[in-house]
C-alpha positions, -999 to +999 in steps of 0.1 A: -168-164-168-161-150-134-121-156-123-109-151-090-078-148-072-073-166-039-035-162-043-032-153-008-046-189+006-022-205+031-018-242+028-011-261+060+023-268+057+032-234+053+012-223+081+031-254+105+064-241+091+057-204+100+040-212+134+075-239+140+098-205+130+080-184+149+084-205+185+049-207+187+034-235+207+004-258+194-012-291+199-030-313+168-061-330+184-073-362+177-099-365+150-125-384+171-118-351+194-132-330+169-163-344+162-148-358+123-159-397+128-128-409+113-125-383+086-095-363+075-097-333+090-103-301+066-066-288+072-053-321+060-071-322+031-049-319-002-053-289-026-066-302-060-073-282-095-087-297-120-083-290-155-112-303-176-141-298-148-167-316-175-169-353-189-138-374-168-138-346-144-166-351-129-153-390-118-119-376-105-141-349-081-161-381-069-131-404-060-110-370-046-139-352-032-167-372-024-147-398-006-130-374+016-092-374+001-091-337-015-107-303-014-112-291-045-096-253-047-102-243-085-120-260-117-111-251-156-130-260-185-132-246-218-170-251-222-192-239-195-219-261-204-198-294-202-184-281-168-219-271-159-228-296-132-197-290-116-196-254-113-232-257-096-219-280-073-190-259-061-204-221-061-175-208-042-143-225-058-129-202-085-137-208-122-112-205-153-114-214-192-075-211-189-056-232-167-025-214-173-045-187-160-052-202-133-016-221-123-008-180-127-033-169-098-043-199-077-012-199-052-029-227-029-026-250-057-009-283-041-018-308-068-036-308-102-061-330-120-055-333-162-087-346-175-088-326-209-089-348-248-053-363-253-035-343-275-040-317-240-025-339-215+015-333-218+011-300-221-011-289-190+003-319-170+039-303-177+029-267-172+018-279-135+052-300-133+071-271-141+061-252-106+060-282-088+023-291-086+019-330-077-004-344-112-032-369-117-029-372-155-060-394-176-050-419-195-029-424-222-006-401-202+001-381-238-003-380-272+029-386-287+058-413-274+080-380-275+058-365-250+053-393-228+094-396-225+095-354-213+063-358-189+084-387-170+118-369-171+101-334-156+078-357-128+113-374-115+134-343-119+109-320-097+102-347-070+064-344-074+039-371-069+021-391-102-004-416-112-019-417-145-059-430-143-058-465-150-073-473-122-075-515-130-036-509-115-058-509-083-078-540-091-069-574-071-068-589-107-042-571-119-018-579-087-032-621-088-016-616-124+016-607-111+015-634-082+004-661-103+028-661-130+057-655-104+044-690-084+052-701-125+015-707-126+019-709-165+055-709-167+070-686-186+051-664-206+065-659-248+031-650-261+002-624-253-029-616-270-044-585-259-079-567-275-108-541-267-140-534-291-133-501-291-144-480-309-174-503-306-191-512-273-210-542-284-219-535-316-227-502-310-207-470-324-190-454-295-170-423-314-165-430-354-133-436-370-119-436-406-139-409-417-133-380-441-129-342-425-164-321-422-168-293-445-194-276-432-188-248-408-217-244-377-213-215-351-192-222-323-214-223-293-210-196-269-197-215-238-176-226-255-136-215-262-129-230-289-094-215-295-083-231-262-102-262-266-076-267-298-049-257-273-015-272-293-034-288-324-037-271-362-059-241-361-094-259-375-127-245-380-149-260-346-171-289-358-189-310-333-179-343-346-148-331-329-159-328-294-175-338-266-155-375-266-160-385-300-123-360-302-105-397-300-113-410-338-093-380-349-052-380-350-051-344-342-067-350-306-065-392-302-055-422-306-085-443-306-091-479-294-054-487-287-049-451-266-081-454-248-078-493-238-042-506-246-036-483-216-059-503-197-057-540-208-019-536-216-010-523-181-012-559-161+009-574-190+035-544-185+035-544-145+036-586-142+065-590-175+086-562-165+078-549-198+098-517-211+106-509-244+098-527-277+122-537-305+102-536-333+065-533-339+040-538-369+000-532-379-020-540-396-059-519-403-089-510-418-088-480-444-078-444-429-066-410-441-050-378-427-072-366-407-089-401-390-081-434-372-091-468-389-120-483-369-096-516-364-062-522-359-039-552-353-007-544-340+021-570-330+052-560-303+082-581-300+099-574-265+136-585-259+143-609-227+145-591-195+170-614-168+156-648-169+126-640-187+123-647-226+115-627-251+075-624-256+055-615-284+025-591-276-005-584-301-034-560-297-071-564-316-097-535-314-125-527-333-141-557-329-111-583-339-101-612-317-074-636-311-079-671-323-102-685-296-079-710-267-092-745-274-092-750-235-126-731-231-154-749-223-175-762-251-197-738-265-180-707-246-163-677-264-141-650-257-156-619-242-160-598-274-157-565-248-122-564-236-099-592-228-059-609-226-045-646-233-011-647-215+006-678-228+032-696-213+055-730-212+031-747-189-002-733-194-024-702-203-041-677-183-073-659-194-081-620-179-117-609-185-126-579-184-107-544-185-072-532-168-066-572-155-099-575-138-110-613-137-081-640-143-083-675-142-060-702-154-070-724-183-090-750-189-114-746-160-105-773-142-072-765-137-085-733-124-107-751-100-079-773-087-056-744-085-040-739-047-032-699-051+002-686-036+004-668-004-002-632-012+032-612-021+020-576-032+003-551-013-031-543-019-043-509-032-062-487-010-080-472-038-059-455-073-069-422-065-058-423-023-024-441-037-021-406-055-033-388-026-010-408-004+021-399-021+017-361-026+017-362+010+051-382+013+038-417+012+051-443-013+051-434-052+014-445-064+018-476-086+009-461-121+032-434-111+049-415-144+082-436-144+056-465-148+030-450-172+054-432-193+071-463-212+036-481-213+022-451-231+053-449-249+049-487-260+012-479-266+014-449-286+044-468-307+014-491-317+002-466-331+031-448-354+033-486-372-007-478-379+005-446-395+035-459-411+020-489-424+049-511-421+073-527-399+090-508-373+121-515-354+126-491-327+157-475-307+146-466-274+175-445-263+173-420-290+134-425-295+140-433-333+122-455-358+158-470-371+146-484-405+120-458-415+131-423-408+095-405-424+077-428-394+095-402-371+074-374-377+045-393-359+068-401-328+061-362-319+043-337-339+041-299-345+027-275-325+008-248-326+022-209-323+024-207-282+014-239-271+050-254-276+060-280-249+076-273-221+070-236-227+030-229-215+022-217-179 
């Protein structure tokens, strides 16, 4: 693996500030004077790592990249052969297996990209925090409810610009949500059913799930670094049922249908409730052990009133559960089996199809047909990825910012301590304690390996 060191890049700021101290005079011409067509010019550009170059990586360098918003200054992957297209595609940007190596070198670094399994995400995201990087974080935004409460403290206390990818927070259905229900569309909402196949996609077997630990042990494969790949987990012998992407059936790396689309389908219900913290939460699953997820879970949240909103019950279904189907459906029409919410209210019910708040309409059909919409109240999204872009360079916080994603991956991740637990759970936010069931605290954080402690890599 060939590492470089472009430590001694000047960003544009720096070189404004040092031109401005020095008396020197300058003029910033007009893009259309340039020759750039409406395109940012390169010295606007922001500075972007990313950390996991492979797999999601490769979406984050489209939306940054390819659409103009960032220059990409340094990728890091573990496996060479995951990152491979990448690397090919950007000869001259420096390559690392270790992104603390390169936080370490790479001085032009304005913002980082966390796209690595899970159980990485607090603890590169934080590493970057910690010397003030600006950070894209994949969704969930950790792998423990403890971690999730740190990565939102740090992001506030050092100023820098967030957004964890769930990009339906930039769909027009999730903000119609929001508009809708405050026009009391539905009235107010006490009920919420919420569900995703996963870790089914129609049927078919996406990443398994309650399955027993292999015990056979195949070479690691030589692009591969396997120690790093494990980063904070428990030392295990490599395996590929680990990894590439099937790492989410397994506790020590994911958190399986809830973590990967809870995120998404939960976000809308979040953002348009005012949803924080639960008070209590229970489950319900298929068989599991140790060292893997059940392939389906129920889960049920109670939420206290928020001002003059009541109280509101939220469940989740996954792995090819659904709620009971609404009666006002058409005859003969079913509930998308994919991914999917039922928001329930005094006066009504609202179906969302699709993923991350996508497609609502009000129930039956014709009501939906008759229905005069409000006058628009929210701003509209210029794109999930520019909202990021947008703030690191000043602009208003991106809407799935950390102080927004942290207590919906905290209220996510909760989901899925009851799994482990396998009982009720009432919950203390403030302290981050399970109340009634002190031995369901050991899943609310976890142990981590010898030098990959939180907080303390970079």
């Amino acid at each position: 693996m060939h590492v470089s060191n472009s430590g001694g890049t000047v960003t544009r700021r720096g070189f404004l500030g040092a031109s401005m101290a020095a008396g020197a005079s300058f003029s910033i011409l007009p893009g259309h004077v340039l020759g750039l067509n409406g395109q940012t010019p390169p010295s606007e550009l922001l500075n972007v790592a990313l950390i996991g170059a492979g797999g999601r990586g490769t979406s984050n360098i489209s939306e940054l990249h390819d659409r103009g918003l960032a220059k990409i200054v340094a990728l890091c992957d573990v496996d060479d052969e995951r990152a491979a297209e990448m690397y090919a595609r950007f000869p001259d940007v420096p390559k690392y297996r270790d992104f603390r190596t390169m936080l370490d070198k790479e001085k032009g670094i304005e913002a980082v990209v966390v796209a690595t399994p899970d159980h990485m995400h607090a603890i590169a995201s934080l590493a970057a925090i910690q010397l003030g990087k600006h950070v894209y974080c994949e969704k969930p935004l950790t792998h423990t409810v403890h971690e999730a409460r740190v990565l939102a403290k740090a992001a506030r206390e050092k100023g820098v610009a967030t957004q964890m990818g769930n990009q339906g927070m930039a769909f027009e259905g999730n903000r119609l949500i929001t508009e809708w229900l405050q026009a009391g569309a539905i009235g107010a909402v006490r009920e919420v059913y919420a569900w995703s196949d996963r870790p089914t996609h129609y049927g078919k077997l996406m990443w398994a799930q309650g399955m027993e630990r292999p015990t056979d042990t195949p070479p690691v494969p030589a692009t591969l670094d396997w120690d790093l790949w494990l980063g904070p987990a428990p030392e295990r012998l490599y395996h590929p049922a680990y990894m590439p992407f099937v790492w989410r059936g397994w506790w020590d790396y994911g958190s399986g249908g809830l973590g990967d689309m809870g995120i998404h389908n939960l976000a809308p219900v979040f953002s348009s409730l005012q949803l924080g913290a639960p008070e209590s939460v229970d489950a319900s699953s298929t068989l599991f052990n140790d060292a893997s997820l059940p392939l389906a879970t129920m889960v049920h949240y109670r939420f206290p009133a928020r001002g003059d909103m009541p109280a509101v019950d939220v469940h989740w279904y996954d792995g090819g559960n659904l709620p009971p189907r609404p009666e006002e459906l058409e005859p003969g029409e079913e509930l998308d089996p994919e991914d999917g919410l039922i928001l329930v209210g005094d006066k009504g019910k609202m179906l969302v199809e699709g993923w991350g708040g996508e497609r609502p309409r009000l129930l039956p059909k014709s009501r939906m047909d008759a229905y005069l919409q409000p006058p628009q109240t929210l701003p509209r999204s210029i794109g999930h990825h520019a909202e990021w872009v947008e703030a690191c360079k000043g602009g208003a916080p991106a809407r799935s910012n950390f102080d927004v994603a942290g207590p919906l991956t905290e209220a996510v991740l909760l989901g899925m301590v009851a799994v482990r637990a396998r009982r009720h759970l009432t919950w203390d936010s403030a302290s981050l304690t399970v109340t009634n069931s002190p031995e369901a605290n050991a899943y609310v954080t976890k142990q981590y390996r010898k030098g990959w402690e939180l907080g303390q890599v970079g």
